[in-house]
C-alpha positions in Angstrom: 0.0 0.0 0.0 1.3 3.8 -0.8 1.7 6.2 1.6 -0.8 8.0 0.1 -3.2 6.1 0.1 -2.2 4.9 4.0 -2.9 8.1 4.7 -6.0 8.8 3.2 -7.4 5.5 4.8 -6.4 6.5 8.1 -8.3 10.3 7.3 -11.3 8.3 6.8 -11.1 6.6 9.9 -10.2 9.1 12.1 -13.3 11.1 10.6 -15.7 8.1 11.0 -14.4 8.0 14.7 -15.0 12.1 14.9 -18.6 12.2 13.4 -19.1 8.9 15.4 -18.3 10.7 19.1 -18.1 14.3 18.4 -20.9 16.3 20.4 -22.2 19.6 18.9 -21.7 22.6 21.0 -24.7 24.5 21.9 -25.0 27.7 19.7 -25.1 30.8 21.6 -28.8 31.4 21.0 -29.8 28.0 22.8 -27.9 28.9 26.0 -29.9 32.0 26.9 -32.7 31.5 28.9 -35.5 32.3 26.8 -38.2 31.9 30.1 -36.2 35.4 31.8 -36.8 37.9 28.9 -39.7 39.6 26.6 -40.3 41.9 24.0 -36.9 43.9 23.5 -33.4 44.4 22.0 -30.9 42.4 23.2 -27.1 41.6 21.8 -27.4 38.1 21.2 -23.3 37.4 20.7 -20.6 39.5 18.9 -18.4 38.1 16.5 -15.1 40.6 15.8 -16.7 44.4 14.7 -20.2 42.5 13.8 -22.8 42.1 16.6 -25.7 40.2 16.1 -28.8 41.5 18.0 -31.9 39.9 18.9 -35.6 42.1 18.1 -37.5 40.3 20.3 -41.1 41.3 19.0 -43.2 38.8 21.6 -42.5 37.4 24.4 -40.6 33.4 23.9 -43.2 30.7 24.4 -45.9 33.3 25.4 -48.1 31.7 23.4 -48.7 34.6 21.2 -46.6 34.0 17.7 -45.7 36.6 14.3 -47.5 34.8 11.4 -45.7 33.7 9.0 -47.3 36.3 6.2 -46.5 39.4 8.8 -43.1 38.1 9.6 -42.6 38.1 6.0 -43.8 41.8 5.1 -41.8 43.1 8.4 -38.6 41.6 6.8 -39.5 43.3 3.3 -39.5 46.4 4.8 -37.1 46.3 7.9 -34.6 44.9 5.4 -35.3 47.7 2.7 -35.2 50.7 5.3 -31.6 49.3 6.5 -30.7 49.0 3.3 -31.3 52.9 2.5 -30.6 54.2 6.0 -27.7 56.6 7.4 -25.7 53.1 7.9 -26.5 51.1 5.0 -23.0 50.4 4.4 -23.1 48.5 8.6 -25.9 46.2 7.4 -24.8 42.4 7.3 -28.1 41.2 7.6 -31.6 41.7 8.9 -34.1 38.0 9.0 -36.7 36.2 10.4 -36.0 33.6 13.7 -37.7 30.3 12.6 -40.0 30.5 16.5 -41.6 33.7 15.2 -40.9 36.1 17.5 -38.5 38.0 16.6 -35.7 38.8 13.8 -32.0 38.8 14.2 -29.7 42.1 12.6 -26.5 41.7 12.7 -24.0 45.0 12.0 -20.6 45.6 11.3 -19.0 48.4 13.2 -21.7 50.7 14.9 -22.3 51.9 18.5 -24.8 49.9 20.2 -26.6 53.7 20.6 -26.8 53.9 16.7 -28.6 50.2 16.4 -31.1 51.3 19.0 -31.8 54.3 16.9 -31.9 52.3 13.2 -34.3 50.0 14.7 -36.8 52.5 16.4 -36.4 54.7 13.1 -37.5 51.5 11.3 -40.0 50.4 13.3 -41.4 53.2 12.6 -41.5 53.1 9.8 -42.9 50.0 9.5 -45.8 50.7 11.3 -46.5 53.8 9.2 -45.7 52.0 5.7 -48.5 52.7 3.2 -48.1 51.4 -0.2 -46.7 48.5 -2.3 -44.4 46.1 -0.3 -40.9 46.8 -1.7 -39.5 43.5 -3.3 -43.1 41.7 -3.4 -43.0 40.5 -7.3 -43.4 37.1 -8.4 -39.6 37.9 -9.9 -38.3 39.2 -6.9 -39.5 37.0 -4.1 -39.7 33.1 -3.6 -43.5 33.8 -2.1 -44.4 36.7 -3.2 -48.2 36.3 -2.6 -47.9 35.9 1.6 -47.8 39.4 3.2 -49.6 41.0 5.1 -49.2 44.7 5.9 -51.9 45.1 8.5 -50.5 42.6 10.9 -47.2 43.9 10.1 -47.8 47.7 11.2 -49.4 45.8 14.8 -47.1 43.8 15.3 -43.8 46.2 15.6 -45.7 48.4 18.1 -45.0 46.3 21.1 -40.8 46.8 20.3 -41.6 50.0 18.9 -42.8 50.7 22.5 -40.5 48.6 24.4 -37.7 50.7 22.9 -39.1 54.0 24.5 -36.0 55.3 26.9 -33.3 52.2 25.9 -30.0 52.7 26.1 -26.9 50.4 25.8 -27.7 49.4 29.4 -30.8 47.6 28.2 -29.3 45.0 25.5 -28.4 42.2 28.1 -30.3 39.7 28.5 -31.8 39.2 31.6 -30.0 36.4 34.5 
């Protein structure tokens, strides 16, 4: 047998031994006690000059959940007001969380006291939105025919509200 092939045989077995015992650490988001926290802004981990934060919109397991066509509309439009906002340039990324209560946003080298004050500005937008929904085209969207803007303007209020007064202070999660 070549070396070479000795050696790949023995990187397929020590891979097979790797997937066979390796445990997956738990991501960041499934250590944080989603029982001690509500409707808020929180900084869910920070990776270098990018933070990811957490827009909780309703309370975890509150029974109480963002349908799926609001969810949809509120990423339409948070994602388009980044997008043309004082820090478009800071935007990574601005999505649904698959429980439906929130989104995550994640920047790139802003002040926690500039987030607080993209997020308000569009929320507030958001719940004043008349019109079209930007990006709602059969040849722009994968499901372009579930929005809905009513639920969409209600359902930012309770952040839009929570936000009132926050500061830096504010974006840890509870203990």
């Amino acid at each position: 047998m070549t070396t070479t092939r000795c050696g790949s045989i023995m990187l397929m077995i020590l891979f097979i031994l790797y997937k066979g015992v390796h445990v997956m650490d738990k991501i960041a988001s499934f250590q944080v006690d989603h029982r001690k926290f509500g409707v808020g802004m929180y900084i869910s981990r920070i990776d270098g000059d990018i933070v990811t934060y957490d827009l909780r919109m309703v309370k975890p397991n509150g029974g109480r959940y963002i349908s799926s066509p609001s969810l949809h509309t509120i990423e339409h439009l948070f994602a388009t007001y980044a997008r043309n906002s004082f820090m478009r340039e800071r935007v990574i990324y601005v999505g649904p969380m698959g429980c439906r209560t929130g989104f995550y946003l994640l920047l790139r080298g802003m002040n926690h006291e500039a987030a607080i004050l993209l997020v308000k500005d569009a929320l507030k937008f958001i719940s004043e939105y008349e019109g079209e929904i930007p990006g709602a085209t059969e040849a722009e969207c994968g499901n372009y025919l579930e929005h809905d803007l009513a639920a969409a303007k209600e359902d930012v209020k309770a952040l839009l509200s929570a936000l009132d007064g926050y500061t830096p202070k504010h974006l840890v999660y509870p203990q």
